[in-house]
C-alpha positions, 0 to 999 in steps of 0.5 A: 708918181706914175709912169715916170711923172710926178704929181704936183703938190697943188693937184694934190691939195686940189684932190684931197679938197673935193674929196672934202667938200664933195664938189668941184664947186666948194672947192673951188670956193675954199681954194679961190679956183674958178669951177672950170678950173678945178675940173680941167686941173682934175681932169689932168690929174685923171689923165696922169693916174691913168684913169677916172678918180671920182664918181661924178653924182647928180650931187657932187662927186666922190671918191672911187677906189683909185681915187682913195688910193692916191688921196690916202697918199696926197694926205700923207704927202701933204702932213710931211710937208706941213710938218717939214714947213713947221720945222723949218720955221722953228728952226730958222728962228733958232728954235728947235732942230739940231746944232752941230758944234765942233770943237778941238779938244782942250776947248771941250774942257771948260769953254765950249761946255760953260756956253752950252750949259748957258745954251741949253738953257736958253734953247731948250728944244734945240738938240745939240750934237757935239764933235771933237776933232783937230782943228782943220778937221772941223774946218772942212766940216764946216765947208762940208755942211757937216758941222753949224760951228766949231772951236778953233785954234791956232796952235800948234802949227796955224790957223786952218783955212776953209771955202766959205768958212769965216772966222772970229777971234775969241780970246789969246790964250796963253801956253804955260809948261808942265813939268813932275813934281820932282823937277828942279824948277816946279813950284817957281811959278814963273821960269825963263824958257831958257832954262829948259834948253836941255828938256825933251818936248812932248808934242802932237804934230808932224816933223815936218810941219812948222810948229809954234814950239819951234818958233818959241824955242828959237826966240830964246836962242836954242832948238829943243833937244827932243821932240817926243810926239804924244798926241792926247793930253792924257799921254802927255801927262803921264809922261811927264809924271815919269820924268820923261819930258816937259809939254807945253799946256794952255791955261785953258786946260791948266785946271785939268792938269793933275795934281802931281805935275806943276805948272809955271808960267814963261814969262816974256817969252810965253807963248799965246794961241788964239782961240776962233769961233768959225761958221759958213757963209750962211749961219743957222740963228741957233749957232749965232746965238752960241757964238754970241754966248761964246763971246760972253765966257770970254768976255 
């Protein structure tokens, strides 16, 4: 750039090849110019420097010391557009680049790492960044062009909705109740909702957004008796260890539950969330291939 103007990408690759060959003439050969060409669009790259760049000869041209400043920049220029092409390339036919997943966070406990294991595999040189977060988090992220994919769910209070962001439906994934060892029904295996009328609730949602414990509980005929809002799952355990509530688990983190709380499944009345995969509008190959690989954990 010089004076506020941009030199052109061709003028550059027209530069740096007289000063290859040596002549307006080979150069308009190599490039498919006619000679009178080259030397009106060397003469305006001139202009637009500010000056004369090659030193005309009775044989050929070279470069004087303007014209090697600007050519060790045009060759610069022009390797990081190679490269950028390359890249590109690499990266539309889903190999190489980045792919950025997101995912909420029981997700990350066996589904999304079983598929990037496969992957990783298959894929070796694309680096994969991976993010946790609530669901509609990753939602606007997607619409941001902050995230390639995510891992979504419905629980506990809907499927989020995003601009151009679409959504498929993986897999149903049932919620079961963990409770302490020392509870009166641990090791049932299977208990009627309604049976646990009286327990307090550990939760992680606002009170003032509808929830699926809510609707769960009023199918059965009761309201919870209290809501103890808990946001990590490792929170919620411990609570439950102290006898000082019950929680509702999916099965998709049903075996990192520990060892000192049982898990029973409702039933009938047993809740179920459905898991979603979403992209934007215009998917990277590298991220159809996840979805794809997604599908087949659950298959």
């Amino acid at each position: 750039m010089l004076g506020g103007n941009v030199f052109e990408i061709d003028a550059l690759r027209l530069l740096v090849t007289v000063a290859e060959t040596g002549s307006f003439t080979k150069a308009a050969v190599r490039l498919d110019y006619t000679q009178s060409a080259v030397s009106r669009r060397i003469a305006s790259l001139e202009k637009q420097a500010g000056g004369p760049l090659f030193e005309r000869l009775a044989r050929g041209v070279r470069l004087n010391p303007a014209g090697h400043a600007l050519h060790r920049h045009a060759v610069e220029v022009l390797d990081r557009l190679s490269r950028a092409e390359h890249e590109l390339t690499v990266i539309h036919a889903g190999h190489g680049g980045t792919l950025r997943v997101g995912a909420f966070a029981t997700a990350n406990i066996s589904l999304v790492p079983a598929a990037l294991r496969v992957f990783a595999q298959s894929r070796p040189d694309v680096e994969v960044i991976a993010a946790e977060g609530r669901s509609g988090t990753l939602m606007q992220r997607l619409a941001q062009g902050a995230l390639d994919l995510a891992v979504v769910s419905d629980y506990p209070s809907g499927l989020p909705s995003a601009d151009g962001v679409t959504t498929e439906a993986l897999l149903a994934d049932e919620l079961l109740v963990v409770l302490p060892r020392s509870h009166r029904l641990a090791g049932s295996g299977t208990i009627d909702l309604r049976e646990l009328r009286d327990e307090a609730w550990l939760q992680d949602a606002p009170a003032d957004r509808p929830m699926l414990l809510a609707e769960i509980c009023a199918r059965a005929g009761f309201r919870p008796r209290k809501t103890v809002r808990i946001a990590e799952w490792t929170g919620k355990f411990g609570y439950v260890a102290a006898g000082l509530g019950v929680a509702l688990v999916p099965s998709l983190a049903a075996w990192a539950v520990p060892a000192e709380l049982s898990l029973c499944r409702l039933g009938d009345l047993a809740p179920r969330r459905t898991i979603h995969v979403a992209l934007p509008a215009a998917p990277l190959p590298a991220a159809l291939r996840l979805r794809d690989l997604l599908r087949d954990a659950v298959g």
